[in-house]
C-alpha positions as a Python dict, from the first residue, in 0.01 Angstrom:
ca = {
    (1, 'X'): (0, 0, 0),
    (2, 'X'): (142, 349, -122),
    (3, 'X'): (238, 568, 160),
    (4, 'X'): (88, 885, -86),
    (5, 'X'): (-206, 1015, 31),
    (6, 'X'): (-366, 1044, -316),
    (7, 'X'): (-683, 767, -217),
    (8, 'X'): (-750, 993, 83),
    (9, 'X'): (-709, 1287, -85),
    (10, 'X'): (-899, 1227, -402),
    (11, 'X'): (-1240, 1099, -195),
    (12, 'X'): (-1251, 1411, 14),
    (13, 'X'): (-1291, 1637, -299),
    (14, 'X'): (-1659, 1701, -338),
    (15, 'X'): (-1650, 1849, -702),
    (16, 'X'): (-1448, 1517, -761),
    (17, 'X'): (-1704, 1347, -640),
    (18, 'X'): (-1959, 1466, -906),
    (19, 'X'): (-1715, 1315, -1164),
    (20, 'X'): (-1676, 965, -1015),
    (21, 'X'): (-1754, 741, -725),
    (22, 'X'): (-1339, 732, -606),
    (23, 'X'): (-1453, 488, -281),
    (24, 'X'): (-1477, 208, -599),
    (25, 'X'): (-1385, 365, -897),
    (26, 'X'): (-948, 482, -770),
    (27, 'X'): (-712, 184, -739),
    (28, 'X'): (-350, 190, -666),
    (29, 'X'): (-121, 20, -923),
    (30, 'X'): (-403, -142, -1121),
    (31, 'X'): (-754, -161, -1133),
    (32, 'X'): (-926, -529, -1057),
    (33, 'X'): (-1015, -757, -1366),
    (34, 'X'): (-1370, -654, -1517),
    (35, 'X'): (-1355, -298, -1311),
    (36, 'X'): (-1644, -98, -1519),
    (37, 'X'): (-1491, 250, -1664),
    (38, 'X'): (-1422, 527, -1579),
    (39, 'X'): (-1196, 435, -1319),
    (40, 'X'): (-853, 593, -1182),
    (41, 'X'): (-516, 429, -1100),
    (42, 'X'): (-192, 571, -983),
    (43, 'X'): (139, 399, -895),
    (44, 'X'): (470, 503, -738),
    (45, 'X'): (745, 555, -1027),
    (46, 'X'): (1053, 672, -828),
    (47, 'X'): (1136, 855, -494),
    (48, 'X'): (1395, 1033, -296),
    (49, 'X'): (1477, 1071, 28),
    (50, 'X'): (1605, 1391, 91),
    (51, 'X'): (1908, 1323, 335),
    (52, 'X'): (2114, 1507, 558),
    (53, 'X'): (2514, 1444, 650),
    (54, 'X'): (2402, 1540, 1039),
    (55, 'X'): (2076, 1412, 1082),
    (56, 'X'): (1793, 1206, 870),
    (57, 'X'): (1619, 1299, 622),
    (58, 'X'): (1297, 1487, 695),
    (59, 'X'): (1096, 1465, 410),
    (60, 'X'): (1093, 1222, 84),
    (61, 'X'): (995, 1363, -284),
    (62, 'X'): (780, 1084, -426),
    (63, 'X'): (681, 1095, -775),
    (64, 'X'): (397, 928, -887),
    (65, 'X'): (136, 870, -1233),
    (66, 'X'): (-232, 904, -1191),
    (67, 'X'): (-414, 776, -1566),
    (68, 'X'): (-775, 768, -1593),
    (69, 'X'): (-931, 532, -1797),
    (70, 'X'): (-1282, 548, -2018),
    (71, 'X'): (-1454, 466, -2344),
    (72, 'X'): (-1496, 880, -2424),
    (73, 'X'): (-1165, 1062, -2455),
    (74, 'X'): (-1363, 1347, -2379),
    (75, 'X'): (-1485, 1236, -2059),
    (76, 'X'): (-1122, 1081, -1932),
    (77, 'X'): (-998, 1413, -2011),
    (78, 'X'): (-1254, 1546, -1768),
    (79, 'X'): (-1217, 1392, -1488),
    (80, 'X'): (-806, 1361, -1502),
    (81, 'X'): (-842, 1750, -1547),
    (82, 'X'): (-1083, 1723, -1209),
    (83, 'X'): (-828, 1442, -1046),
    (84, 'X'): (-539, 1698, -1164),
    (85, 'X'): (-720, 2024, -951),
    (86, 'X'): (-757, 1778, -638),
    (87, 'X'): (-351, 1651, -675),
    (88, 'X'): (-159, 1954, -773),
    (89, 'X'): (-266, 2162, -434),
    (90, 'X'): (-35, 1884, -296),
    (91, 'X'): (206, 1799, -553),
    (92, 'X'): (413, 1948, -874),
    (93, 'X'): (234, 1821, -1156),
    (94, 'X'): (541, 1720, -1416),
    (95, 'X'): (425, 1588, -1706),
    (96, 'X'): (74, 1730, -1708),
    (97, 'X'): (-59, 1547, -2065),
    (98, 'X'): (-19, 1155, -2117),
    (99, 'X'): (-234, 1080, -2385),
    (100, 'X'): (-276, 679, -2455),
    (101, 'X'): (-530, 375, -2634),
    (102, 'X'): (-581, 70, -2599),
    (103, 'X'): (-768, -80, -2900),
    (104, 'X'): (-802, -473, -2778),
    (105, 'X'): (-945, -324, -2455),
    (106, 'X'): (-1129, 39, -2649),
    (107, 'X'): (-1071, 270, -2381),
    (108, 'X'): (-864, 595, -2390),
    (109, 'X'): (-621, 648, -2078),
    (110, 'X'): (-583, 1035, -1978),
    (111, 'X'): (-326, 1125, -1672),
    (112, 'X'): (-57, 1278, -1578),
    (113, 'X'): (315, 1267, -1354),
    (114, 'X'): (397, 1441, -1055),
    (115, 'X'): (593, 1494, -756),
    (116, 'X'): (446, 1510, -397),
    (117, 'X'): (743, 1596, -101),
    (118, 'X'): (616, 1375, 218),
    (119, 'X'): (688, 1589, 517),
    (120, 'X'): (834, 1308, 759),
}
């Protein structure tokens, strides 16, 4: 289990909440077999801790990739745009446009990289 707040964050957002159920609808690292769209899944990609010579290190920089998956392009857009307003009043959104499709499966991934710095 990710040590990123990003579940707990994401379900207290009410507008996000409009968009998409996140209590069964946000996985971490992949969503279950037969999971309905839209859904939303993030994973870890790399971290840092941020050490000291004199002392630990007091926080960690943790980067992370939220996608959002659907049938409409439009409407992944949408709510990664709405999952992107929740996430970046915590984190530096990086790479703020993944675009992807996957034709066997014909849904349309939308999300985008970022940094969050874990005060520890």
């Amino acid at each position: 289990m990710s040590f990123l707040p990003i579940y707990r964050t994401l379900k207290a957002d009410i507008d996000l909440a409009l968009l998409i159920n996140v209590e069964s609808k946000a996985f971490e690292d992949v969503a279950p077999f037969g999971t309905a769209p839209p859904y939303i899944v993030w994973q870890t990609i790399s971290g840092q801790a941020n050490n000291h010579l004199d002392e630990p290190a007091n926080f960690d920089d943790t980067q992370y990739q939220v996608m959002v998956y659907d049938t409409s392009p439009r409407k992944a857009n949408e709510i990664r745009d709405a999952v992107r307003a929740v996430l970046e009043k915590h984190s530096w959104i990086l790479n703020p446009s993944i675009s992807q499709h996957d034709s066997k499966a014909k849904l349309y991934g939308r999300g985008f990289d970022a940094n969050w710095i874990l005060e520890r």
